[in-house]
FIMARRO-94054 format. One line per field, with one value per atom (N, C-alpha, C, O): y, z, x; residue number from 1; atom name. Coordinates in steps of 0.02 Angstrom, whole numbers, plus 50000, padded with zeros to 5 digits. Layout:
// residues N
north: c(Y ...)
up: c(Z ...)
east: c(X ...)
seq: c(NUM ...)
atom: c(CA ...)
***
This chain:
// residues 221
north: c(49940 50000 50063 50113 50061 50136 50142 50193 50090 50096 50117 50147 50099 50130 50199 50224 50221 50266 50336 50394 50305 50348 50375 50432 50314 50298 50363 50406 50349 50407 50483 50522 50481 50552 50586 50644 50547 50568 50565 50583 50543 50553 50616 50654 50633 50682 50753 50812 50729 50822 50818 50871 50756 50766 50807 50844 50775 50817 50896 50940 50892 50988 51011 51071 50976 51021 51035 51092 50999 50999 51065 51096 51066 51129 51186 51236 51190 51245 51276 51334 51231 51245 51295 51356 51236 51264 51330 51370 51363 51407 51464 51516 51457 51497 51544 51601 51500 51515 51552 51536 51606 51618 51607 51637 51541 51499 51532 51581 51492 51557 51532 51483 51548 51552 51473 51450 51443 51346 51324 51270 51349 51302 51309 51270 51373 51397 51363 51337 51353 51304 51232 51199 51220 51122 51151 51138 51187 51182 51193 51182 51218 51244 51180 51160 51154 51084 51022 50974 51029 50972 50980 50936 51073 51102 51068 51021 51101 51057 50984 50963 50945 50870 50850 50803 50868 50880 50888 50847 50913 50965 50911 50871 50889 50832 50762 50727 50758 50671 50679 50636 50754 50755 50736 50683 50799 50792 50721 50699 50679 50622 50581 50552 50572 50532 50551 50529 50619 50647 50663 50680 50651 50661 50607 50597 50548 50485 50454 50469 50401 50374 50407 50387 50482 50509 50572 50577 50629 50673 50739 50762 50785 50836 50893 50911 50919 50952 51039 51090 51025 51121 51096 51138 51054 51040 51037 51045 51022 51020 51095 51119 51133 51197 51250 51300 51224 51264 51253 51297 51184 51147 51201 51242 51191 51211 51318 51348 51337 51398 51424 51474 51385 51391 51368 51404 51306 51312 51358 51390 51362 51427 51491 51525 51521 51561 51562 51615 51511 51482 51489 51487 51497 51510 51559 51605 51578 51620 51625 51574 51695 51701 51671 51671 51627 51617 51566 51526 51576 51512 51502 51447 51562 51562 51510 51501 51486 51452 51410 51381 51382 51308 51260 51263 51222 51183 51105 51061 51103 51066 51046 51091 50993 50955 50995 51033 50995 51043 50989 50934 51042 50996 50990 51041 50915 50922 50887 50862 50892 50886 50859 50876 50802 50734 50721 50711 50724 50699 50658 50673 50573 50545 50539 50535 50542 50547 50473 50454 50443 50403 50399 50422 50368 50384 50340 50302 50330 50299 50225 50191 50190 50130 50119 50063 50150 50152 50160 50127 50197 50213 50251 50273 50261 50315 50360 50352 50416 50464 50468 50471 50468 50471 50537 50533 50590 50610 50596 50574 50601 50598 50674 50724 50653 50744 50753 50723 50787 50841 50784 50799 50738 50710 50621 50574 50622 50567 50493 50444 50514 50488 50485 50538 50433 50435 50449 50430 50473 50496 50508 50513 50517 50584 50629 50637 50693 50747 50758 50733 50800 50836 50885 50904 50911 50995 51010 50978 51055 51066 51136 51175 51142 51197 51248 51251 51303 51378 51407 51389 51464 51502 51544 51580 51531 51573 51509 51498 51478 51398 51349 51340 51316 51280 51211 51208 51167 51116 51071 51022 51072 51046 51093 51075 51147 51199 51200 51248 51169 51167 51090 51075 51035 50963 51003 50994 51054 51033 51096 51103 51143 51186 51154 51193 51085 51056 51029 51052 50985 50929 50974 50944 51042 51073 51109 51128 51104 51146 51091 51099 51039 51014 50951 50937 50927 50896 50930 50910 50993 51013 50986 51003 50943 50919 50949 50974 50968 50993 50930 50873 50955 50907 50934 50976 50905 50913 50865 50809 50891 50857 50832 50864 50760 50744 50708 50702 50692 50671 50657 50653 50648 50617 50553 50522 50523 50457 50459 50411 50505 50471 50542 50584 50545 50583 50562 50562 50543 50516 50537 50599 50515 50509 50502 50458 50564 50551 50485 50441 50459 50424 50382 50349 50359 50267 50257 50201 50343 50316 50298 50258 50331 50317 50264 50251 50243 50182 50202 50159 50276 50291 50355 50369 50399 50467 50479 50452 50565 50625 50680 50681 50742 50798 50854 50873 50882 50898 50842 50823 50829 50784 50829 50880 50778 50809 50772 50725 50789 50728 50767 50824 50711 50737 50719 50663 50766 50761 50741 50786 50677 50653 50648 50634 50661 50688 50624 50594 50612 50573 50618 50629 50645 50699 50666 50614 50700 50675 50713 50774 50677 50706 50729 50695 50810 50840 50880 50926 50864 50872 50898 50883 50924 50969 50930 50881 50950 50927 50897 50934 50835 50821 50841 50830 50883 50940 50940 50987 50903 50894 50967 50986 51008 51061 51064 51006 51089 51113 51118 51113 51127 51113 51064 51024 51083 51025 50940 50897 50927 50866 50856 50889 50801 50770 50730 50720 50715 50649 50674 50720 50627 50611 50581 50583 50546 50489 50447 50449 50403 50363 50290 50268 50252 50190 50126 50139 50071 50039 50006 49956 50004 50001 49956 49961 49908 49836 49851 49797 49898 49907 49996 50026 50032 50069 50098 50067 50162 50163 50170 50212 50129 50148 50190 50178 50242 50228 50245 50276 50231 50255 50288 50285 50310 50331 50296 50318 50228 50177 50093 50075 50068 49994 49990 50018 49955 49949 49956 49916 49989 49976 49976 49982 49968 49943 50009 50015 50065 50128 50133 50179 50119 50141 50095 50116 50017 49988 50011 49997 50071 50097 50151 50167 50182 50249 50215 50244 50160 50121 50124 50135 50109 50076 50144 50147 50199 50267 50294 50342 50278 50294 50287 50324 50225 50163 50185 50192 50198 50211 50156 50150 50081 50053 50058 50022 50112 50139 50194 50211 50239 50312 50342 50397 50290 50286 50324 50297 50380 50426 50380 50361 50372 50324 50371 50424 50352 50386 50333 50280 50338 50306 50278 50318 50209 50217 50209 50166 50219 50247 50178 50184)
up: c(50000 50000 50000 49970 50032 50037 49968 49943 49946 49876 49822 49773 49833 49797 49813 49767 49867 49873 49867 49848 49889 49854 49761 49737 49732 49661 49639 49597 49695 49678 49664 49617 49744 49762 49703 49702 49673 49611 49549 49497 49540 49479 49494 49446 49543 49552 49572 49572 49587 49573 49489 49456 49459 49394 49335 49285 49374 49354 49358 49320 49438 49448 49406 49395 49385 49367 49307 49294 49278 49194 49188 49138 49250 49236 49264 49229 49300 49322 49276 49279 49243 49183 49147 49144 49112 49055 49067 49025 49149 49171 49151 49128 49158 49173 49126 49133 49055 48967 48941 48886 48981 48945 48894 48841 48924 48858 48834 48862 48749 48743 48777 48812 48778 48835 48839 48896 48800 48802 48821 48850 48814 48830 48926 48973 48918 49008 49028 49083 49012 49046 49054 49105 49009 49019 49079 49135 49081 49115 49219 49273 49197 49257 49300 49358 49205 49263 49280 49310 49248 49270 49334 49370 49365 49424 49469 49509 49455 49503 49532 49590 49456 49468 49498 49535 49501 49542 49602 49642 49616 49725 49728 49768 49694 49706 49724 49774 49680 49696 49758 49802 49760 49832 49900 49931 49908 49953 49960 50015 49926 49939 49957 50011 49929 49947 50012 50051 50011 50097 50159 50217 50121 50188 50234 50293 50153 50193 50118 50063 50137 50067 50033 49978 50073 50030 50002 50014 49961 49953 49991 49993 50029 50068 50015 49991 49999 49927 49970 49942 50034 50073 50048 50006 50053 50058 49982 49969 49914 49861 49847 49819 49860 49853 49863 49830 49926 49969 49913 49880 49913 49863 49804 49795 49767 49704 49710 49676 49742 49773 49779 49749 49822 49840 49766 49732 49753 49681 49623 49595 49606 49569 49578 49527 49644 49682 49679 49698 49658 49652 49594 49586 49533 49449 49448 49479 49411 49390 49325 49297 49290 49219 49200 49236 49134 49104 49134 49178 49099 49132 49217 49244 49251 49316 49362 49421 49290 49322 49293 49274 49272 49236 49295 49320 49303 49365 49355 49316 49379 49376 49458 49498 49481 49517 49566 49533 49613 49660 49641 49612 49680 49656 49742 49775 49781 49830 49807 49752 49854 49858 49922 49981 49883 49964 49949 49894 50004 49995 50029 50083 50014 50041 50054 50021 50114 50129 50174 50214 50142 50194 50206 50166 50264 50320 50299 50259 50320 50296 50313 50299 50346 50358 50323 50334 50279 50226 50275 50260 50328 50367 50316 50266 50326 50301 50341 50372 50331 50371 50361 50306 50425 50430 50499 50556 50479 50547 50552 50499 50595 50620 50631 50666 50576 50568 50634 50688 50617 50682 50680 50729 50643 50665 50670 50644 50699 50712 50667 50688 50597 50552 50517 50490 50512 50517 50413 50370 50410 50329 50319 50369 50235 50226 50232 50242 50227 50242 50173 50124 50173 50126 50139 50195 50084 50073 50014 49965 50010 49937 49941 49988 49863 49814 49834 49836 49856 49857 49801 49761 49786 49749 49736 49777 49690 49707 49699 49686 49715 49742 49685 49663 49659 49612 49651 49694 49646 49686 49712 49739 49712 49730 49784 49841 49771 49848 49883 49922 49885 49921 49952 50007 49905 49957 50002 50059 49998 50026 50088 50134 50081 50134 50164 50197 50157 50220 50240 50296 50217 50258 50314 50365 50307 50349 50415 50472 50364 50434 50483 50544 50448 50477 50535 50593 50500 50549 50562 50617 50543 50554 50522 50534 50481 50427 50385 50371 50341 50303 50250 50261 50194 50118 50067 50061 50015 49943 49925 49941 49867 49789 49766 49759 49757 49705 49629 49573 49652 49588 49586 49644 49538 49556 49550 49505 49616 49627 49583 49545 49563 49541 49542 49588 49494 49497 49528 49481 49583 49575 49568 49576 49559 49558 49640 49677 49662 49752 49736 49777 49689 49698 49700 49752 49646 49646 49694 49715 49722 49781 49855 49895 49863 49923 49906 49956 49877 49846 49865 49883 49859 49876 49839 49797 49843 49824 49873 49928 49840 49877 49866 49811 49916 49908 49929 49978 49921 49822 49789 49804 49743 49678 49658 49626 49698 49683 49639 49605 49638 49593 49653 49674 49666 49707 49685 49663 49691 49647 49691 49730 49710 49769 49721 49671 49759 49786 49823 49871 49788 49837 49849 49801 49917 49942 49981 50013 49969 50008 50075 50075 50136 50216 50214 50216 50208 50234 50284 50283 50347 50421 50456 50432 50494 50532 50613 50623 50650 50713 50704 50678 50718 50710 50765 50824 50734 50797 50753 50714 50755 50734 50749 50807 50708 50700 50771 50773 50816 50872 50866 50918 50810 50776 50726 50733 50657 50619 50616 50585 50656 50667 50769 50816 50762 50837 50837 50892 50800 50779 50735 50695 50754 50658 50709 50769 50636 50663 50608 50568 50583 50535 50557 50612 50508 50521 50488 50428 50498 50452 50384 50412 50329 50291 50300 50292 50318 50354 50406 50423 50457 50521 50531 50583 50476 50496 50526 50511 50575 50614 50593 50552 50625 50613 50649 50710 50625 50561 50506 50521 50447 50380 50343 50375 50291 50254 50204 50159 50203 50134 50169 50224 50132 50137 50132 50090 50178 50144 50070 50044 50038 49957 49920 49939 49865 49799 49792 49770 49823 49801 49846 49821 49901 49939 49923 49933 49891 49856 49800 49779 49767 49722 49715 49672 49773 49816 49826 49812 49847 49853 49814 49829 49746 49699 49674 49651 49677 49646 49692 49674 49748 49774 49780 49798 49757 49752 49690 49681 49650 49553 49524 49474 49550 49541 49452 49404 49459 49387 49409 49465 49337 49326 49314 49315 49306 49280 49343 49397 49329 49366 49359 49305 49416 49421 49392 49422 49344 49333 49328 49302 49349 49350 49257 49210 49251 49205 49173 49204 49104 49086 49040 49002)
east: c(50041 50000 50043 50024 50096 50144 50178 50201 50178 50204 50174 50196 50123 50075 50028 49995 50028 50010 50083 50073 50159 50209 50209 50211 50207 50174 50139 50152 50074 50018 50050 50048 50087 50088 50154 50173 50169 50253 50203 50231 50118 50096 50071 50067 50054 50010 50064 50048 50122 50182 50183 50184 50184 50207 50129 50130 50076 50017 50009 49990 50041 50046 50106 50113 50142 50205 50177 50159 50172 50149 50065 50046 50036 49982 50021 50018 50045 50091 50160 50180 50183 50219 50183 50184 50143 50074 50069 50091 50028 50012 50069 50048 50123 50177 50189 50211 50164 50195 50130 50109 50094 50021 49995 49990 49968 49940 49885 49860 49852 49811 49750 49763 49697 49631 49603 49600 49588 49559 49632 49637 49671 49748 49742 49742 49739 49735 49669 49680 49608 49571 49591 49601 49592 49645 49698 49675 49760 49789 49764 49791 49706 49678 49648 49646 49615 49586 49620 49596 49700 49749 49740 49717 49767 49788 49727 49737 49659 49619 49630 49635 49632 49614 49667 49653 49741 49791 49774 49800 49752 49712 49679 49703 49621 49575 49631 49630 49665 49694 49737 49742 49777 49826 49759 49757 49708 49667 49645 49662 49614 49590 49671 49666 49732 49790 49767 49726 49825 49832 49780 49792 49713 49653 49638 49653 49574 49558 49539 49562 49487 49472 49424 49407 49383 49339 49374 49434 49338 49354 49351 49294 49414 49402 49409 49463 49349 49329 49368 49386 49368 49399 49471 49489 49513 49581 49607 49666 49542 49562 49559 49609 49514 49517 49558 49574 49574 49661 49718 49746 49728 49780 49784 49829 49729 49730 49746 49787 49717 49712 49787 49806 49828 49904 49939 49976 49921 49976 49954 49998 49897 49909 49930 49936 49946 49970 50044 50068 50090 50157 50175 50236 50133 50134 50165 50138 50244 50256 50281 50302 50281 50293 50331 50380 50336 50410 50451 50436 50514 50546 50551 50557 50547 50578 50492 50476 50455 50374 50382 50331 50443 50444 50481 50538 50434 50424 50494 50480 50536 50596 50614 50602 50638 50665 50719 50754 50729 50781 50832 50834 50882 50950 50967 50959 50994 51038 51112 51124 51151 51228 51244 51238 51272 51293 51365 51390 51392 51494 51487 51462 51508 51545 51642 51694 51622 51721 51707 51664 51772 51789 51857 51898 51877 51951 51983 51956 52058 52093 52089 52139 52029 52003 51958 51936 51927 51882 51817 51768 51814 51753 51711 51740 51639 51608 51571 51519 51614 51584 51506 51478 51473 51391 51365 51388 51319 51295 51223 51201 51182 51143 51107 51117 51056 51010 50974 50972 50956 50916 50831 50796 50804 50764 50781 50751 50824 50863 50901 50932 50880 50906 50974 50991 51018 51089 51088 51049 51126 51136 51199 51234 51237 51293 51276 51216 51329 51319 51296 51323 51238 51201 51164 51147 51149 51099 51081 51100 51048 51027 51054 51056 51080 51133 51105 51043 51145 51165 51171 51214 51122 51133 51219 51247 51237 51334 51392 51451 51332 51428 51415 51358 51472 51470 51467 51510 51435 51420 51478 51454 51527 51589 51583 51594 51569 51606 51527 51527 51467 51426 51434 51410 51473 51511 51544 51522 51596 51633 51622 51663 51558 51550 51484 51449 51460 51391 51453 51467 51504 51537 51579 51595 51597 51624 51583 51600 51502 51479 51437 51431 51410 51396 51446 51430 51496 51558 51594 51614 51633 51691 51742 51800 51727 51799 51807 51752 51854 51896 51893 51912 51864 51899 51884 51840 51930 51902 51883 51901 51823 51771 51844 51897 51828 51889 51841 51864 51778 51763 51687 51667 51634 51575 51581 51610 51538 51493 51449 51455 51392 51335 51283 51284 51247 51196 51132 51091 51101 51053 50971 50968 50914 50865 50844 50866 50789 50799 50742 50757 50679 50622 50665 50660 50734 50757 50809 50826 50849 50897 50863 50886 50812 50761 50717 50683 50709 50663 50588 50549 50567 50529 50515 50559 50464 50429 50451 50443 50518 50513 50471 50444 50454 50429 50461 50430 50496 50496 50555 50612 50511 50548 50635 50647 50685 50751 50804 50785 50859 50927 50988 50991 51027 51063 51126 51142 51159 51259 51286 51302 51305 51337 51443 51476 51444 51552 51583 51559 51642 51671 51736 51773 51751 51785 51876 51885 51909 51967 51971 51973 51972 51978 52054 52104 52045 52112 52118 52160 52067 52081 52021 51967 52022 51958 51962 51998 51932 51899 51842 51800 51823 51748 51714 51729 51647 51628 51549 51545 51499 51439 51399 51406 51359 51333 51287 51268 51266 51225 51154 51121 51124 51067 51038 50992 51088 51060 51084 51052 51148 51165 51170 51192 51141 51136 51212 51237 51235 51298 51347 51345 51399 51423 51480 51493 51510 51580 51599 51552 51651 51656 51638 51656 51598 51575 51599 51605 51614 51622 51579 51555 51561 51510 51471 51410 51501 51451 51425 51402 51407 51399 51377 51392 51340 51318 51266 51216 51249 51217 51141 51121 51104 51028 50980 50978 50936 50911 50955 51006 50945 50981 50908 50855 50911 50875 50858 50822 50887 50924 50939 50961 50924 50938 51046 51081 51063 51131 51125 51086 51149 51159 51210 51268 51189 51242 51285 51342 51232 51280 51324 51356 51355 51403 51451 51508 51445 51513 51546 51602 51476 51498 51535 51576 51510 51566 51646 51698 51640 51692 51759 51817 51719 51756 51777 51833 51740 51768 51806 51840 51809 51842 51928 51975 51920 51993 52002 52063 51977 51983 51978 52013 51919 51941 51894 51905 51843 51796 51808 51825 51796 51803 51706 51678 51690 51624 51576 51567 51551 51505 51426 51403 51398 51355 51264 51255 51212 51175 51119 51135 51060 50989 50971 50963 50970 50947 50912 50879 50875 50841 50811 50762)
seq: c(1 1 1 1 2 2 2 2 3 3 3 3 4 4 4 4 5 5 5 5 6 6 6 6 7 7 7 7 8 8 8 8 9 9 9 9 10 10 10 10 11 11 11 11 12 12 12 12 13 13 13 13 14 14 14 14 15 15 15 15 16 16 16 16 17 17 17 17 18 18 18 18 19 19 19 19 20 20 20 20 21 21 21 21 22 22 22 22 23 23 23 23 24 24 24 24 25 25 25 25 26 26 26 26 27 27 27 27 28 28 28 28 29 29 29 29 30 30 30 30 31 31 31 31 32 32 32 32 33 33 33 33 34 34 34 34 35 35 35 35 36 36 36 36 37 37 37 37 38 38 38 38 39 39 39 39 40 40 40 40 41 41 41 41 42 42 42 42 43 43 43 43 44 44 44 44 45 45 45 45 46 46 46 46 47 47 47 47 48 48 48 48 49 49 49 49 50 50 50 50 51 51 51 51 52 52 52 52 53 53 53 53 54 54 54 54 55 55 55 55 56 56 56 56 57 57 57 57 58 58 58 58 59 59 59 59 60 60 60 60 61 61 61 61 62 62 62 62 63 63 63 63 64 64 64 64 65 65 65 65 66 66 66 66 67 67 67 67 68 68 68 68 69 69 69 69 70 70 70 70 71 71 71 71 72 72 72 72 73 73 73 73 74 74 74 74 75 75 75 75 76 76 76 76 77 77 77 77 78 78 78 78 79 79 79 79 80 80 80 80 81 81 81 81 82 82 82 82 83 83 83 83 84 84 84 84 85 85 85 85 86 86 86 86 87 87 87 87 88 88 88 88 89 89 89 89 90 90 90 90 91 91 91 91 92 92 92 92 93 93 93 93 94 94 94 94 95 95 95 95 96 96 96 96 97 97 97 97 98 98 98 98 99 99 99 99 100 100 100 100 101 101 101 101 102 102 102 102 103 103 103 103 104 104 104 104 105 105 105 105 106 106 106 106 107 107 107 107 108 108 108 108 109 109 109 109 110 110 110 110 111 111 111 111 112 112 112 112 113 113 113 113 114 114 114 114 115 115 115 115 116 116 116 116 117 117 117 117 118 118 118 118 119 119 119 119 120 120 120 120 121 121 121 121 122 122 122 122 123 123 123 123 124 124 124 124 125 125 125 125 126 126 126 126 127 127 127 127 128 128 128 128 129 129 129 129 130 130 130 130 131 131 131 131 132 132 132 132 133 133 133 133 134 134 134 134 135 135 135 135 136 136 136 136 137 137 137 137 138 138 138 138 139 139 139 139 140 140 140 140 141 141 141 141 142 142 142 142 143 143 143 143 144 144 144 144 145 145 145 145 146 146 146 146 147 147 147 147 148 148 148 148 149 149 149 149 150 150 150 150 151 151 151 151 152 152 152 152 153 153 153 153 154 154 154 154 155 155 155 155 156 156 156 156 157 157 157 157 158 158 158 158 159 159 159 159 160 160 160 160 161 161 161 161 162 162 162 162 163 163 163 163 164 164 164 164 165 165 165 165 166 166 166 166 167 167 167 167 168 168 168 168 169 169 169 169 170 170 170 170 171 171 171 171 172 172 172 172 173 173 173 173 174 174 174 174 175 175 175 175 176 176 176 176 177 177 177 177 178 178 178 178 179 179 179 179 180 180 180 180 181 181 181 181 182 182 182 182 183 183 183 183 184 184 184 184 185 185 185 185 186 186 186 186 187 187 187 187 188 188 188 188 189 189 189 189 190 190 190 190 191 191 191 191 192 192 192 192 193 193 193 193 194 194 194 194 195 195 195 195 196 196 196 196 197 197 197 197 198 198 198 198 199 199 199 199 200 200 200 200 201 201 201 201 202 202 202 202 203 203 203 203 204 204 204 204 205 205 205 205 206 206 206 206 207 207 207 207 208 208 208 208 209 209 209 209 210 210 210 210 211 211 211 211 212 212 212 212 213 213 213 213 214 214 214 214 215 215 215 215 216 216 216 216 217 217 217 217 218 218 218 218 219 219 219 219 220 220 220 220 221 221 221 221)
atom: c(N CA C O N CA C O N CA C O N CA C O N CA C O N CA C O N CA C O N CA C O N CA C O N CA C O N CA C O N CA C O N CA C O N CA C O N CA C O N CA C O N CA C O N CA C O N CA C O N CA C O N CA C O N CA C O N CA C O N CA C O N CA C O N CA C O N CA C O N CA C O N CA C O N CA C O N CA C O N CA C O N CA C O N CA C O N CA C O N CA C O N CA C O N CA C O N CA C O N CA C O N CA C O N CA C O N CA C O N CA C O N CA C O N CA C O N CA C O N CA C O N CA C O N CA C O N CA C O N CA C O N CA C O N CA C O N CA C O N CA C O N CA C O N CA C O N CA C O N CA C O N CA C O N CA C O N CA C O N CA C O N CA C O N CA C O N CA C O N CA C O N CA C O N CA C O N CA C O N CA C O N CA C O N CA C O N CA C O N CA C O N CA C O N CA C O N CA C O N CA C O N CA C O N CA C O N CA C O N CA C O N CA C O N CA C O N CA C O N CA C O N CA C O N CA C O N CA C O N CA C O N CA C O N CA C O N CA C O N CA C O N CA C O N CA C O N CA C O N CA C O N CA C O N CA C O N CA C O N CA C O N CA C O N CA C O N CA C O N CA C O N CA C O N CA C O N CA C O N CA C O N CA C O N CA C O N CA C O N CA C O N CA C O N CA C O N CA C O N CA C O N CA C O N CA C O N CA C O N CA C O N CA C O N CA C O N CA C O N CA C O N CA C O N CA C O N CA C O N CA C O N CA C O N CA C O N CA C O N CA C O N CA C O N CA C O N CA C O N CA C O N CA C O N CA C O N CA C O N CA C O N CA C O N CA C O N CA C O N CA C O N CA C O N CA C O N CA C O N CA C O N CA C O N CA C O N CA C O N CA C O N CA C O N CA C O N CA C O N CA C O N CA C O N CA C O N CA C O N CA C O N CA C O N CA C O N CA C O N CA C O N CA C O N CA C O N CA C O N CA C O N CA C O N CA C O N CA C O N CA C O N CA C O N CA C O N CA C O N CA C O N CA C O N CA C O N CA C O N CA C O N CA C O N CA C O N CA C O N CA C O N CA C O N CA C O N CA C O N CA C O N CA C O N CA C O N CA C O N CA C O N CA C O N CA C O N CA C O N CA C O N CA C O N CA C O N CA C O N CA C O N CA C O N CA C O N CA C O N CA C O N CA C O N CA C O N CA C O N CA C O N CA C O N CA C O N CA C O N CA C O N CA C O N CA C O N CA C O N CA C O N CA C O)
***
C-alpha cells in the first residue's frame, strides 16, 4: 500500500508540474482552461491521497488555490526538480563518514545547492559545517534520482550530485542544531536509522573511490 500510494503522490507532482508549467507560458485562453483543470484534478487526487478514502473538497480547494498562487511568468514558472549535494568521505580505514540529522536519522552529509557555489564547493562547505571536517570534491559518485535512491517518492521531487571527497583534516565537531551525531563507520555496520537499505551505492562509492571505475554512476533509463 505505501508503495502505491508513494506511486500516487510522484503522479500527482508530475500532474501539477505539467499545469503549472502550462500556466507559466500564457497559454492562449482553452489552453489555460485544460491547464487549470489538470491544476484542480491535481488538489482533488493530493486531498483524497493525503486526507482519507473520501474526498476533502475544502483541502482540494486550498491545494489548488496555493499552487496557482506559486505560477510564475516564464521560465523562472517552469516547474523542475531541486538539486541536493551529498559527499561521501571516507578515512583511511575506509570508514564512512555518517551524521545523524536533527530528526534522528543517520545519513551523509548533505543539502541542497546555494545560489553562488558551484556544487563541489557546496560538498565541501555542508561537510564542513555540519562535521567540522575539512575536504576536497575529488570526483562524482553518481547523479542520482531522490524516487530510485530512496526507493521511495520525495517531496519535492530532487537529483542529488553526490562527491566522493578526500579528508584533509578538521575537528569532528557535529553542528549544534542540524546534526545530533556524526563519526566514521564501518560500511558493514552502519548506524541505524539510515534513510536507505545497505546499498549497491556505497560499494559503488567504494570503487570510485579506490579508482577502481572512473564511471560517474547515473539512473537508468
Amino acid at each position: 500500500m505505501a508503495d502505491i500510494t508513494s506511486q500516487l503522490s510522484l503522479w500527482i507532482q508530475q500532474l501539477r508540474g505539467i499545469a503549472q508549467t502550462g500556466l507559466a507560458f500564457d497559454p492562449h485562453t482553452y489552453d489555460r482552461e485544460r491547464y487549470e483543470a489538470l491544476l484542480d484534478l491535481a488538489a482533488t487526487m493530493a486531498a483524497t491521497v493525503n486526507g482519507s478514502a473520501s474526498l476533502d473538497a475544502e483541502l482540494a480547494a486550498a491545494l489548488a488555490a496555493r499552487w496557482r498562487a506559486e505560477v510564475a511568468p516564464g521560465s523562472s514558472g517552469y516547474v523542475t526538480p531541486k538539486i541536493g549535494i551529498g559527499a561521501i568521505v571516507f578515512n583511511e580505514r575506509d570508514e564512512l563518514l555518517m551524521i545523524q540529522r536533527a530528526e534522528g536519522i543517520w545519513f551523509i552529509p548533505t543539502g541542497w545547492a546555494d545560489i553562488g557555489y558551484a556544487p563541489a564547493q557546496v560538498a565541501k562547505k555542508e561537510v564542513r559545517e555540519e562535521t567540522g571536517l575539512h575536504v576536497t570534491p575529488q570526483r562524482v559518485v553518481g547523479i542520482y534520482d531522490a524516487a530510485q535512491w530512496f526507493r521511495k517518492h520525495t517531496h519535492p521531487h530532487f537529483y542529488s550530485i553526490v562527491f566522493d571527497c578526500r579528508l584533509d583534516g578538521g575537528e569532528l565537531r557535529p553542528h549544534p542544531v542540524e546534526t545530533r551525531d556524526a563519526g566514521f563507520f564501518p560500511v558493514a555496520a552502519l548506524p541505524q536509522p539510515t534513510y536507505y537499505k545497505i546499498a549497491d551505492w556505497i560499494n559503488y562509492a567504494l570503487a570510485i573511490h579506490h579508482g577502481k571505475t572512473a564511471n560517474a554512476y547515473f539512473d537508468p533509463v
